[in-house]
C-alpha positions, 0 to 999 in steps of 0.5 A: 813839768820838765825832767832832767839832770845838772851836776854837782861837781862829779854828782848828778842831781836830778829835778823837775822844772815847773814852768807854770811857777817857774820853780826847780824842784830838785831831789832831795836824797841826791842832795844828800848824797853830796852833803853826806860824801856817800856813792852808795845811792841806798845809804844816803836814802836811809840817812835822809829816811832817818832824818826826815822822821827827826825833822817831822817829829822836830816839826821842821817846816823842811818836811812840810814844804817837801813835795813828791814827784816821778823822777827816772832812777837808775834803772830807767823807770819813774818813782815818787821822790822826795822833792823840795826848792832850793830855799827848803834844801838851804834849810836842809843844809843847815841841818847836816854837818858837812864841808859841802854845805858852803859850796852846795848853798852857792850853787844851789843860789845859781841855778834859778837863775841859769834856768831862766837864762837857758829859757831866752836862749837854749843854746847856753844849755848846750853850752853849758853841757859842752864846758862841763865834759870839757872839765872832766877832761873829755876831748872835742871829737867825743863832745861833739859825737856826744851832743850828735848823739844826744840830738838822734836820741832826741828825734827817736823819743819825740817820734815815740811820744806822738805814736802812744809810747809813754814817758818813763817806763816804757822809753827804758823799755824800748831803750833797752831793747834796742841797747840789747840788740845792738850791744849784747848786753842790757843797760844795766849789765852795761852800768856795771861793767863800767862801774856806774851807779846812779851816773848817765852811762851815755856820759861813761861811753867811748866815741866808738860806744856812742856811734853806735848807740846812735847809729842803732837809734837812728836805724829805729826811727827810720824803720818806725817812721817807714813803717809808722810803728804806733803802740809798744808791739810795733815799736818793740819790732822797730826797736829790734830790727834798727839795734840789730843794723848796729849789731852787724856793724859792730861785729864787723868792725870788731873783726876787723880790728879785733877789739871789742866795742863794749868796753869798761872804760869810764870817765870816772874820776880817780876817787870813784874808781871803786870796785863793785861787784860786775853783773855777766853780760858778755857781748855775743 
């Protein structure tokens, strides 16, 4: 099985792939958070709980057909989610008034076959990836830092996954730490600063935000490799000390210049630019 996340328009929507029946699973509340316009993730959770029990009582083959997988949310760790493949969500369309319903059952038709384009060459993955930030109006030195960023991260979870640090939870833990670390703020508190809620904070950060993500990332694997951290303990200290490196550079360069690195900034569009209530964190 195979996590991640593809976007609908400015939605993200997360599934799983199985390569055994090369079947996209997707998420059935993301789906109805587009169909629904809603941007508050627990709204769109209750109409498809209200839904579902309609559909069930109706005996809609939709529920019957719905699996339930591990999926991250947003708080990093993995929780069962209602799924279900795309011929059962165009069902699910059919069942929720929305002007999104066209345009959602045409993309919903394209993404098998991406996927199994995307299998023969991985790089139209990338390509994809890169077209898609062009769109939303990102510049070429911040793609280009963006996908840097993503092949350290890359590196850094596949050192981890062979020295007995687990999926999920425990790869949000580590990330937060060395977010923590390098930052002075938690993941979280760095969401709510930018105003995000289900979105990649990675895809809302400045270039200088993502250099040093990467920077104090890079330093963690060094510094595990050097030390071959196995388990959580020792990779915790890893985390730490390599996040720290970041720290320096950041306040150096803050006192340097007198800005701040952390930053509110996001890529939101006009539309989703609404104000939430901002958890404290302060950069120390």
């Amino acid at each position: 099985m195979k996590t991640d996340m593809t976007l609908f328009e400015n939605y993200q929507i997360r599934r799983v792939y199985d390569e055994e029946s090369e079947i996209w699973w997707f998420s059935v509340i993301d789906i109805v958070q587009v169909l629904t316009q809603q941007d508050d993730y627990k709204a769109a959770r209750n109409y498809w709980k209200v839904l579902k029990n309609r559909l069930k009582k109706e005996g809609s083959e939709l529920v019957t057909n719905c699996n339930q997988l591990k999926l991250p949310a947003a708080d990093g760790k993995q929780y069962l989610t209602d799924v279900a493949t795309a011929e059962a969500l165009l069902r699910l369309v059919q069942s929720v008034p929305s002007r999104k319903a066209e345009p959602i059952k045409l993309w919903l038709a394209k993404v098998g076959y991406e996927r199994m384009q995307e299998m023969a060459d991985p790089a139209r993955s990338l390509d994809r990836a890169r077209q898609t930030w062009q769109k939303h109006g990102r510049s070429k030195k911040w793609i280009q830092q963006r996908m840097t960023g993503q092949e350290t991260r890359n590196k850094l979870t596949d050192y981890w996954s062979d020295h007995e640090i687990k999926q999920g939870e425990e790869f949000a833990i580590l990330t937060n730490i060395i977010h923590q670390e390098w930052s002075g703020v938690s993941v979280k508190n760095h969401k709510n600063l930018k105003e995000l809620k289900s979105q990649n904070l990675r895809n809302h950060m400045s270039e200088a935000e993502l250099i040093f993500t990467a920077l104090a990332e890079l330093s963690t694997r060094q510094i595990a490799e050097t030390e071959n951290a196995t388990g959580m303990d020792e990779n915790k200290t890893a985390a730490k000390t390599g996040g720290n490196i970041a720290k320096k550079a950041r306040k150096d360069l803050e006192e340097k210049t007198g800005k701040k690195v952390i930053t509110s900034d996001n890529y939101l569009p006009p539309g989703k630019k609404k104000r939430i209530k901002k958890t404290k964190g302060e950069t120390k």
